[in-house]
N, CA, C and O atoms as a GROMACS GRO file, in nm:
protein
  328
    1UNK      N    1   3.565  -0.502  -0.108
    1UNK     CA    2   3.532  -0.600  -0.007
    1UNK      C    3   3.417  -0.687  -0.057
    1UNK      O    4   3.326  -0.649  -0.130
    2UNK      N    5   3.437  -0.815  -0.004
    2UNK     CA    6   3.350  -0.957  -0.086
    2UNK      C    7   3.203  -0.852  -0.044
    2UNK      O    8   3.132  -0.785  -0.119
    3UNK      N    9   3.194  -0.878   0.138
    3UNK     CA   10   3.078  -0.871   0.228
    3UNK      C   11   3.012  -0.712   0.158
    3UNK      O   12   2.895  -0.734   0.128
    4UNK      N   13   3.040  -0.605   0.134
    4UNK     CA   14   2.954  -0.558   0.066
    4UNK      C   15   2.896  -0.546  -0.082
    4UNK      O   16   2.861  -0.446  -0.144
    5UNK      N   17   2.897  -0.658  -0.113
    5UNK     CA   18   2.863  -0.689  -0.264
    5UNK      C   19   2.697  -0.787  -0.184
    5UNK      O   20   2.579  -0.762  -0.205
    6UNK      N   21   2.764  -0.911  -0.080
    6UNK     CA   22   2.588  -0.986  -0.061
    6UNK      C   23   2.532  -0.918   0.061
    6UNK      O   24   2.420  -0.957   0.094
    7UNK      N   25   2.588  -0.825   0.135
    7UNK     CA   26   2.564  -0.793   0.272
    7UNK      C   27   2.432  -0.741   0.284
    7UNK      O   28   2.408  -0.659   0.195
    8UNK      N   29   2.292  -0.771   0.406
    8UNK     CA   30   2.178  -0.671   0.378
    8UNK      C   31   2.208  -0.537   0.449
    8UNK      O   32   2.315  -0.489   0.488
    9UNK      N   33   2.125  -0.506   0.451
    9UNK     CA   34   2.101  -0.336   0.585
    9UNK      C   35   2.102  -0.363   0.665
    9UNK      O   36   2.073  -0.476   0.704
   10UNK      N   37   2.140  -0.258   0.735
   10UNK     CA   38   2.148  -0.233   0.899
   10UNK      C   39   2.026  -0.302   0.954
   10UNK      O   40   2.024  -0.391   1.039
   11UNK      N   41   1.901  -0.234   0.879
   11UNK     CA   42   1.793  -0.239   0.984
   11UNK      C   43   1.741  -0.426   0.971
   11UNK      O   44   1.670  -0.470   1.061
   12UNK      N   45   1.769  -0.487   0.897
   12UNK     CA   46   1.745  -0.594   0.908
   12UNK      C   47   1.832  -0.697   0.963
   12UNK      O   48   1.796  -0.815   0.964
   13UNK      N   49   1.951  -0.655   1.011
   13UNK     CA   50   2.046  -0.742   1.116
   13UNK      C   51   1.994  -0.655   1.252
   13UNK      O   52   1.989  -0.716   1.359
   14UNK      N   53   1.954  -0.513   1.248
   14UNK     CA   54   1.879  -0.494   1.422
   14UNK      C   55   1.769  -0.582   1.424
   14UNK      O   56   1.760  -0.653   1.524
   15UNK      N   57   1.664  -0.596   1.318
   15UNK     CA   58   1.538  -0.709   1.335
   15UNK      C   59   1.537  -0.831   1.374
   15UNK      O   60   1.463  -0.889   1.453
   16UNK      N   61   1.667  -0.883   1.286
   16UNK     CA   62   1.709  -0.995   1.350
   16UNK      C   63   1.729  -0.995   1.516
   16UNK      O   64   1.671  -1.070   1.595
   17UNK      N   65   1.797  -0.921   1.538
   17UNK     CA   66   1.855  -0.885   1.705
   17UNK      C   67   1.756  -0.860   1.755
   17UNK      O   68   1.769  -0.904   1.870
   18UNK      N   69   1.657  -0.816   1.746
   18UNK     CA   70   1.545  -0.787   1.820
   18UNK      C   71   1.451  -0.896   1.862
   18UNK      O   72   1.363  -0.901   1.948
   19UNK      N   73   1.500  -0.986   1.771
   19UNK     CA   74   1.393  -1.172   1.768
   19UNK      C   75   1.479  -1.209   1.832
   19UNK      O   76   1.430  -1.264   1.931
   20UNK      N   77   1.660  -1.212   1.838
   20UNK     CA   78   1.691  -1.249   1.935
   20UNK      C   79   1.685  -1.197   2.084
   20UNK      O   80   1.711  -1.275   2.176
   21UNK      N   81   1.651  -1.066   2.109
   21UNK     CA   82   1.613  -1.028   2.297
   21UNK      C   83   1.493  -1.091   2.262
   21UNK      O   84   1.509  -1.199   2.318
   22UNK      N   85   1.364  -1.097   2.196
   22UNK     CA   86   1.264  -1.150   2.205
   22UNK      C   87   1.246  -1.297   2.266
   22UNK      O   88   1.154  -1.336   2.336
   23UNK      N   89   1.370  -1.377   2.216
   23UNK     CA   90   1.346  -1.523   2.235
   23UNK      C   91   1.466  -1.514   2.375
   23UNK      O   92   1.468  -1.603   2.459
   24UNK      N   93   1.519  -1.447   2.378
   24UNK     CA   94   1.603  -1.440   2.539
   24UNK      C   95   1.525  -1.408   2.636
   24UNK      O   96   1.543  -1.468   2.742
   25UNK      N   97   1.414  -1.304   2.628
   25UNK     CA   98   1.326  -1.265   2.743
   25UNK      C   99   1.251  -1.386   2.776
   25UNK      O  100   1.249  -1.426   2.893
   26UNK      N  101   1.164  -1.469   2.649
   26UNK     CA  102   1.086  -1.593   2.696
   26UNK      C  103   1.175  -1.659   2.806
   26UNK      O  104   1.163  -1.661   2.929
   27UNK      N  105   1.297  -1.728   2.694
   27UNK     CA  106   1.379  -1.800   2.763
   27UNK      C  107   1.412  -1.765   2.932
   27UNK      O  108   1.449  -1.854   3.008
   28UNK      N  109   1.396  -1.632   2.973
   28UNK     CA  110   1.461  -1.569   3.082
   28UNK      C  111   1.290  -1.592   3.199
   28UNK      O  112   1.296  -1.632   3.316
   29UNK      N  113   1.180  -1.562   3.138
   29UNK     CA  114   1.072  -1.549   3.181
   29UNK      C  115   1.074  -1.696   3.218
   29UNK      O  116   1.119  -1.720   3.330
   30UNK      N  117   1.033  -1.796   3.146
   30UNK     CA  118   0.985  -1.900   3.142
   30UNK      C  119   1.111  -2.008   3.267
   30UNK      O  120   1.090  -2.081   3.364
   31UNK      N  121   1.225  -1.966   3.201
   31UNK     CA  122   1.321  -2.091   3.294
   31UNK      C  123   1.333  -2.045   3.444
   31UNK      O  124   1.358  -1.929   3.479
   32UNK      N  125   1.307  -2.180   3.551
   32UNK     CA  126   1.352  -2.155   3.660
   32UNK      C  127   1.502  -2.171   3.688
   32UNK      O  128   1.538  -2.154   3.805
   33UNK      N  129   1.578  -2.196   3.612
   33UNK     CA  130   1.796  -2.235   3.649
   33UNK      C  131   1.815  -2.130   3.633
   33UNK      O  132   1.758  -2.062   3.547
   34UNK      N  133   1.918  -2.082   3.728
   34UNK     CA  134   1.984  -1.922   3.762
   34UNK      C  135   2.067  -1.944   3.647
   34UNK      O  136   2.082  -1.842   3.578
   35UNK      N  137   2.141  -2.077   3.595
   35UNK     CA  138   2.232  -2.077   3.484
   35UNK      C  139   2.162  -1.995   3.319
   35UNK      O  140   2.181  -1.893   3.253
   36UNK      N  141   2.085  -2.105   3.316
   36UNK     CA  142   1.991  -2.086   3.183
   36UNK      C  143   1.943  -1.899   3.198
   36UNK      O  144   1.970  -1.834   3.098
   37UNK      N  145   1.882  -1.826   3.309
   37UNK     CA  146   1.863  -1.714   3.309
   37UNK      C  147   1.927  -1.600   3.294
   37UNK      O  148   1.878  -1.491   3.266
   38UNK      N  149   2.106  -1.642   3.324
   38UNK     CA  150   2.218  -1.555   3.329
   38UNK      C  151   2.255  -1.582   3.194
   38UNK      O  152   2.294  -1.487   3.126
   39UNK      N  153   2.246  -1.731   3.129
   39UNK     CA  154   2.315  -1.702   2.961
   39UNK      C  155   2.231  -1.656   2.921
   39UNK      O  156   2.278  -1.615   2.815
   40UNK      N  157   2.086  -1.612   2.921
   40UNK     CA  158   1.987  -1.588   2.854
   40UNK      C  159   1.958  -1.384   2.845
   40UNK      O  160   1.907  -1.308   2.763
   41UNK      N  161   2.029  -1.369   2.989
   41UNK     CA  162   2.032  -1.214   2.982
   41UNK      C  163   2.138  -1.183   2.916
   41UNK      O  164   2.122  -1.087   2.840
   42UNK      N  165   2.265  -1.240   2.917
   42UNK     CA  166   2.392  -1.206   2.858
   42UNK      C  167   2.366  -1.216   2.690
   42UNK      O  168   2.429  -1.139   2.617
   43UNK      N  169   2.302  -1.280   2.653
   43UNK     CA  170   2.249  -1.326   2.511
   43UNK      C  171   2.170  -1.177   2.461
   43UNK      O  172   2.183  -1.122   2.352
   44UNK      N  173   2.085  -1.133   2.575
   44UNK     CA  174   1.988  -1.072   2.534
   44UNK      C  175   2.050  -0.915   2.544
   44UNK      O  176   1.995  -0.826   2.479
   45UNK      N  177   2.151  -0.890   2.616
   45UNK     CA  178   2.246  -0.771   2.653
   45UNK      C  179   2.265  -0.740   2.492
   45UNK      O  180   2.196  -0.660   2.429
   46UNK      N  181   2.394  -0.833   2.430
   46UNK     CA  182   2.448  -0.875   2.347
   46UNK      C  183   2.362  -0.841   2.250
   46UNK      O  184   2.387  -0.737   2.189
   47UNK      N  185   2.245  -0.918   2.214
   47UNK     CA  186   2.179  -0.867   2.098
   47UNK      C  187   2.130  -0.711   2.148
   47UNK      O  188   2.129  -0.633   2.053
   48UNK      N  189   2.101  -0.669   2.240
   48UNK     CA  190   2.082  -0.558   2.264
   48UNK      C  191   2.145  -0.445   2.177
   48UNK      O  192   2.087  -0.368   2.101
   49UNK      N  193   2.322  -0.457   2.216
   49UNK     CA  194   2.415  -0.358   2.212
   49UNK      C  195   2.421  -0.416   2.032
   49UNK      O  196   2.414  -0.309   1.973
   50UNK      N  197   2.430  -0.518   1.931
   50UNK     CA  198   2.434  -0.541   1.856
   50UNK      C  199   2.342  -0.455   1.770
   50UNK      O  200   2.393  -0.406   1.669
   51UNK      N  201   2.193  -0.427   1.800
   51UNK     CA  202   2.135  -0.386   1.724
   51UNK      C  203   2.155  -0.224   1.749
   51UNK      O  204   2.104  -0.148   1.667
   52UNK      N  205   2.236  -0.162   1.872
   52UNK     CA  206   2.255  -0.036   1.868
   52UNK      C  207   2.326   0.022   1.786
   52UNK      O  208   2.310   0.133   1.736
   53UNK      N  209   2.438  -0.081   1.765
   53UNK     CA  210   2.520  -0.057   1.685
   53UNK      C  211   2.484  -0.094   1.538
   53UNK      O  212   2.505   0.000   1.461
   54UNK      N  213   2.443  -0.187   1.489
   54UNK     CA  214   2.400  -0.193   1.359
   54UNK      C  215   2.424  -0.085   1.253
   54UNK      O  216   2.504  -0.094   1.160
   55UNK      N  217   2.327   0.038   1.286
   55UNK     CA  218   2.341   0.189   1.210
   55UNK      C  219   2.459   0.220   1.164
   55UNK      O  220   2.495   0.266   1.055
   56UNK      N  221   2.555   0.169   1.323
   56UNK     CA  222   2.706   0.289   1.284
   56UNK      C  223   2.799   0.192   1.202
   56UNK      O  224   2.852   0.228   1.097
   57UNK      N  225   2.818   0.058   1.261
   57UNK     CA  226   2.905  -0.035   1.182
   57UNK      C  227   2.859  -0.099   1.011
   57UNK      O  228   2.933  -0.141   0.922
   58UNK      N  229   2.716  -0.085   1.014
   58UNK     CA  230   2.671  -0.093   0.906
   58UNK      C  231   2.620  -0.088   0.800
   58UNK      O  232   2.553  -0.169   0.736
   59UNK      N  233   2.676   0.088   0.768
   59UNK     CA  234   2.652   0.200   0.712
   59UNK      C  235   2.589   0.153   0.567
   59UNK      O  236   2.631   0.062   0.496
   60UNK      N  237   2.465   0.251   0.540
   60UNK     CA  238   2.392   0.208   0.393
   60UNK      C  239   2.471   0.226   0.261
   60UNK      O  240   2.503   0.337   0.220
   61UNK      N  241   2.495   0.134   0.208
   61UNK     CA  242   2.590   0.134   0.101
   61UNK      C  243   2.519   0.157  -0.065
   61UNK      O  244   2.563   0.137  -0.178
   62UNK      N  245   2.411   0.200  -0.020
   62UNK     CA  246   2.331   0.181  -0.146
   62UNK      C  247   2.412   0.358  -0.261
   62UNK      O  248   2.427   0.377  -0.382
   63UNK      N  249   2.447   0.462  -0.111
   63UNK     CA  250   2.495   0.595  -0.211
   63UNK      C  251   2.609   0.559  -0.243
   63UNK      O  252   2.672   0.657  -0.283
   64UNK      N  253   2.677   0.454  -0.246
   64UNK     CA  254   2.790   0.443  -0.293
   64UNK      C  255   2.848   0.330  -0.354
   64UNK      O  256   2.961   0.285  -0.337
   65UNK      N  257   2.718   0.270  -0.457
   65UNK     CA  258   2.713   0.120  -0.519
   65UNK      C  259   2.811   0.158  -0.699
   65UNK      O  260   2.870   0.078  -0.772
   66UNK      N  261   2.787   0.339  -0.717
   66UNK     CA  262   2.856   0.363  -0.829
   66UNK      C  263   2.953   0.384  -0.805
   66UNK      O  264   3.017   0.381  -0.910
   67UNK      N  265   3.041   0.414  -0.688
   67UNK     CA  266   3.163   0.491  -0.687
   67UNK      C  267   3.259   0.332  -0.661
   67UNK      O  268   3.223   0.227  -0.607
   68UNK      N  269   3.388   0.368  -0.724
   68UNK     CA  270   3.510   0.214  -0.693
   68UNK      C  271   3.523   0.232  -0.528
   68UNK      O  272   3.511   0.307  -0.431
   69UNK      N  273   3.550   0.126  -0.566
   69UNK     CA  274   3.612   0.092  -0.372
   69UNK      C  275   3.766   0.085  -0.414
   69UNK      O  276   3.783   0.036  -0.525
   70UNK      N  277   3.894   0.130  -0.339
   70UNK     CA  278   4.004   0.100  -0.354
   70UNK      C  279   4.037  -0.018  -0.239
   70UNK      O  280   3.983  -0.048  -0.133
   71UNK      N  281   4.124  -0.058  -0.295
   71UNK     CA  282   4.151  -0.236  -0.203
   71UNK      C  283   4.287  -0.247  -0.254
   71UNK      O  284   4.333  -0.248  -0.369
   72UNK      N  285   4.371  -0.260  -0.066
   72UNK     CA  286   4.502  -0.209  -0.094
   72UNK      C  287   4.542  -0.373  -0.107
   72UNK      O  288   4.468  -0.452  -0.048
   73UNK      N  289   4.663  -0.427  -0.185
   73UNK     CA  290   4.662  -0.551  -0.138
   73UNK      C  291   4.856  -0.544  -0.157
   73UNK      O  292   4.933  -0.498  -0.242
   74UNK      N  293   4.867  -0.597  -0.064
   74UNK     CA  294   5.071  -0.543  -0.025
   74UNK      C  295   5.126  -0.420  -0.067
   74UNK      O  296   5.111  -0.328   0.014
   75UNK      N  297   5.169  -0.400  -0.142
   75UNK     CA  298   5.236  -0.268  -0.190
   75UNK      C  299   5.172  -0.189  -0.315
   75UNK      O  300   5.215  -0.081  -0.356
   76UNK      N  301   5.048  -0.270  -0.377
   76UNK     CA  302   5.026  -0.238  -0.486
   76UNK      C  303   4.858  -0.149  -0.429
   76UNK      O  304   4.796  -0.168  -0.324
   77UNK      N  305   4.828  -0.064  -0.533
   77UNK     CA  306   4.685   0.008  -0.498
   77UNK      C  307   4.592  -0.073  -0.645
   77UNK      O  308   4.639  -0.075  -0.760
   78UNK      N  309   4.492  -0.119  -0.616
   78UNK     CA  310   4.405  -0.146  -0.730
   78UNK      C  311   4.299  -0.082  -0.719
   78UNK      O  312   4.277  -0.017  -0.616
   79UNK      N  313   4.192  -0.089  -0.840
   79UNK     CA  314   4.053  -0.019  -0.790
   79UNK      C  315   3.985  -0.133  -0.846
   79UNK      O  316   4.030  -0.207  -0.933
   80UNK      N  317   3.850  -0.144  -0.778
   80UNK     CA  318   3.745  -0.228  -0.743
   80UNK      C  319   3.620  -0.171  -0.813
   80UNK      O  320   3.604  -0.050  -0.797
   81UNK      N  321   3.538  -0.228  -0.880
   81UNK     CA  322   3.401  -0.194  -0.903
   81UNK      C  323   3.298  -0.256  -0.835
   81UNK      O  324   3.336  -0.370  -0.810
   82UNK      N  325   3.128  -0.227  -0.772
   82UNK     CA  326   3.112  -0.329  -0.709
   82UNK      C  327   2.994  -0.354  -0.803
   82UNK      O  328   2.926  -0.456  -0.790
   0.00000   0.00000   0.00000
């Protein structure tokens, strides 16, 4: 797979997510429109559940930078180095 050859860590797509509830709470604090406050919690839900998940969907690939990846492509099996 391309994405784990440039992909970073987990914990730095939760960091990211975490600047985003950060800038949803201002946004939520600061605006008086019930609109702007409801996309702003849904935003902030979202990055919420994003960074929970992070860990599980985006497992550390560093113990397994020596081993091939197999990559099936139609009927044929190839192996991959990364």
């Amino acid at each position: 797979m391309v994405a784990r050859d440039w992909w970073w860590p987990w914990w730095i797509s939760s960091l990211f997510d975490v600047g985003v509830v950060v800038l949803a709470v201002i946004v939520f604090v600061r605006s008086n429109r019930r609109r702007v406050r409801q996309i702003a919690t849904l935003i902030g839900i979202g990055a919420i559940v994003a960074a929970g998940l992070a860990p599980v969907v985006m497992k550390d690939m560093d113990s397994h930078s020596n081993s091939p990846m197999r990559m099936q492509t139609g009927n044929t099996m190839t192996m991959t180095t990364p």
